[in-house]
C-alpha positions as CSV (number, residue, x, y, z in Angstrom):
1,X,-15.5,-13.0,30.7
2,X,-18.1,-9.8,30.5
3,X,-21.7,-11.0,28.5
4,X,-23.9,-8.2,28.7
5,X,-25.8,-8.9,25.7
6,X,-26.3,-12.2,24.2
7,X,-24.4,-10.8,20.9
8,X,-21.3,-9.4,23.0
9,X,-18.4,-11.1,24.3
10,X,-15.4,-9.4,25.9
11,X,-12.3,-11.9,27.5
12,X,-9.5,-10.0,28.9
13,X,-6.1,-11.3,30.8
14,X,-3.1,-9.4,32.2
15,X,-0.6,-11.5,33.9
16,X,2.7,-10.0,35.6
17,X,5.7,-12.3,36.4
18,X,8.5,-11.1,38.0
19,X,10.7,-14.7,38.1
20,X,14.4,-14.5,39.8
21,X,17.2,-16.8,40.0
22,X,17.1,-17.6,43.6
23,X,20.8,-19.5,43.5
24,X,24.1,-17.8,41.9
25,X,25.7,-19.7,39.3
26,X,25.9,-20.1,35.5
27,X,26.8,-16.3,35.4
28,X,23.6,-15.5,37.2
29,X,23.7,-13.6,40.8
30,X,20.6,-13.9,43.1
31,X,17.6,-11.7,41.8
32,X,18.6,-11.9,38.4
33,X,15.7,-12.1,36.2
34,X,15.3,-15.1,34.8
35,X,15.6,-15.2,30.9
36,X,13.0,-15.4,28.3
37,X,10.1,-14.9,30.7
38,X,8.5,-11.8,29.7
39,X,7.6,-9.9,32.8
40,X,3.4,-8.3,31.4
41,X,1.7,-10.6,29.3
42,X,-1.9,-9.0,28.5
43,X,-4.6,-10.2,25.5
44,X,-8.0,-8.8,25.1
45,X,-10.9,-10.1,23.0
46,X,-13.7,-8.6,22.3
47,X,-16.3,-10.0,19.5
48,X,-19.6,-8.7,18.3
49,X,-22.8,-11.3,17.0
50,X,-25.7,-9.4,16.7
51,X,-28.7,-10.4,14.9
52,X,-28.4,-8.1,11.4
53,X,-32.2,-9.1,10.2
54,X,-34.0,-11.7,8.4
55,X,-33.7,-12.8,4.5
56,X,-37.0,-15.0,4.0
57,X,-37.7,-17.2,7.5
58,X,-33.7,-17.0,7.9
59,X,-32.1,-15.3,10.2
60,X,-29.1,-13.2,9.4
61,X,-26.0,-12.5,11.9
62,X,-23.1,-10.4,11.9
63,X,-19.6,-11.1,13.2
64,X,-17.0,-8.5,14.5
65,X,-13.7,-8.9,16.9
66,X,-10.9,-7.6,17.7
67,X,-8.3,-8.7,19.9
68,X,-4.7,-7.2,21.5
69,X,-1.9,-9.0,22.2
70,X,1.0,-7.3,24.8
71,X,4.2,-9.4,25.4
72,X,6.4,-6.4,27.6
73,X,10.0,-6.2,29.6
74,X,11.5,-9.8,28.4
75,X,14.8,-10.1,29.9
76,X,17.4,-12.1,27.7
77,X,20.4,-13.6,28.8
78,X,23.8,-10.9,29.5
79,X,21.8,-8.7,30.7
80,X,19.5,-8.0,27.6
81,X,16.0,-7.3,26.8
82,X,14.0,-8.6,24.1
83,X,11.8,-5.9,22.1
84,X,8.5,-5.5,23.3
85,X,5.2,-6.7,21.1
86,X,2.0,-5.4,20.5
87,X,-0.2,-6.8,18.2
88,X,-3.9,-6.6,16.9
89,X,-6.0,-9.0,14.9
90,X,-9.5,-8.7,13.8
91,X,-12.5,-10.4,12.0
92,X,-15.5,-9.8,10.5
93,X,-18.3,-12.3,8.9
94,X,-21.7,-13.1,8.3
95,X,-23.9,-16.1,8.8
96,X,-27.7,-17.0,6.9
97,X,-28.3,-20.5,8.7
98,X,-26.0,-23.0,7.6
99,X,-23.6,-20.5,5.5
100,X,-21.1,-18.5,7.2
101,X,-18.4,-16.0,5.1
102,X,-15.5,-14.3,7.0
103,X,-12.7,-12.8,7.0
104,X,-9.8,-13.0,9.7
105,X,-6.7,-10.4,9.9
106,X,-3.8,-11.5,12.3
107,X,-1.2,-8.7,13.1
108,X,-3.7,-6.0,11.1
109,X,-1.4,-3.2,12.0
110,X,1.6,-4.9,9.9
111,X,4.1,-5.1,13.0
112,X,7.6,-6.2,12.9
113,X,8.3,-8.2,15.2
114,X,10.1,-11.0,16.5
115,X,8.7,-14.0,18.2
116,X,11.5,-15.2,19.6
117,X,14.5,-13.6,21.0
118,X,17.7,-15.3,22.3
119,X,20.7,-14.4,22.9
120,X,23.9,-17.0,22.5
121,X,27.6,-17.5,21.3
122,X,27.4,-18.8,17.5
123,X,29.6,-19.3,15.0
124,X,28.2,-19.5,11.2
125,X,31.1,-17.8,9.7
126,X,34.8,-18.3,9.1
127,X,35.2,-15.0,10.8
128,X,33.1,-14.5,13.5
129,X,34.1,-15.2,17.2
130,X,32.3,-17.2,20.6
131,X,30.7,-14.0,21.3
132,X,27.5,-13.9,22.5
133,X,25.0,-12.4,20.0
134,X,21.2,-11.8,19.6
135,X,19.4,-14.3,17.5
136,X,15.2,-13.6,16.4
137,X,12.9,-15.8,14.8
138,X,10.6,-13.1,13.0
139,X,6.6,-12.9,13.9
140,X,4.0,-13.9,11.4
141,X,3.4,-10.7,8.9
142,X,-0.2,-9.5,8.3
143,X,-2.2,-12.4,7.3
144,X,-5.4,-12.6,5.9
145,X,-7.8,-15.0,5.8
146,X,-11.1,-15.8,3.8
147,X,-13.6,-18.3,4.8
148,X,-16.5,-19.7,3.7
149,X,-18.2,-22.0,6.4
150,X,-20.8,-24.7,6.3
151,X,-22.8,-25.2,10.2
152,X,-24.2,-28.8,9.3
């Protein structure tokens, strides 16, 4: 975590996984990837408080972040890969003493994507076979948020 300023925060995490099957069996060799684990996972926060001025004796504070989301290379079973997500959420706010308004955007850039990703033989049909088949559970669409805050 990077605090230059008392108003400034930055967090940032990149964690690379490269898990293998280290046993055949269950239609897996040795070195296979092993499913579901995504192989980059990186997030970065940054977030902005500076002191905007005073109204009366009060003081007066700002509120601005951003973060970034990476999930990248996921393998899936069969020798699949899940898509790859990027996503970016952001806030903004003020504060006068005990009264805070804000706002908070998750996935501001309106991405499709899918939260989970899985890959299996179904059947939910009268016609359809024991055939492996990708299966998604959708991400969240934008969201947006209003808040109004009392600090007691």
């Amino acid at each position: 975590m990077l605090k230059p300023q008392p108003w400034f925060v930055s967090s940032h995490s990149l964690t690379y996984t490269r898990a293998t099957f280290t046993a055949a069996g269950d239609g897996y060799a040795v070195g296979d990837l092993l499913p579901y684990v995504p192989q980059l996972v990186a997030r970065s926060d940054l977030s902005f408080t500076p002191e905007l001025g005073h109204l009366g004796r009060r003081a007066l504070f700002g509120k601005l972040g951003v973060a970034l989301t990476s999930l990248v290379n996921r393998p899936l079973p069969y020798g699949e890969r899940g898509e790859d997500v990027f996503l970016v959420d952001a806030s903004a706010g003020v504060r006068l003493a005990e009264l805070e308004l804000g706002v908070d955007c998750f996935n501001l850039l309106g991405a499709r994507w899918f939260d989970g990703q899985f890959v299996y033989a179904s059947r939910f049909g009268a016609n359809t076979g024991l055939v492996p088949e990708r299966h998604v559970t959708v991400g969240a669409p934008r969201t947006i948020l209003f808040t109004l805050g009392a600090h007691l």
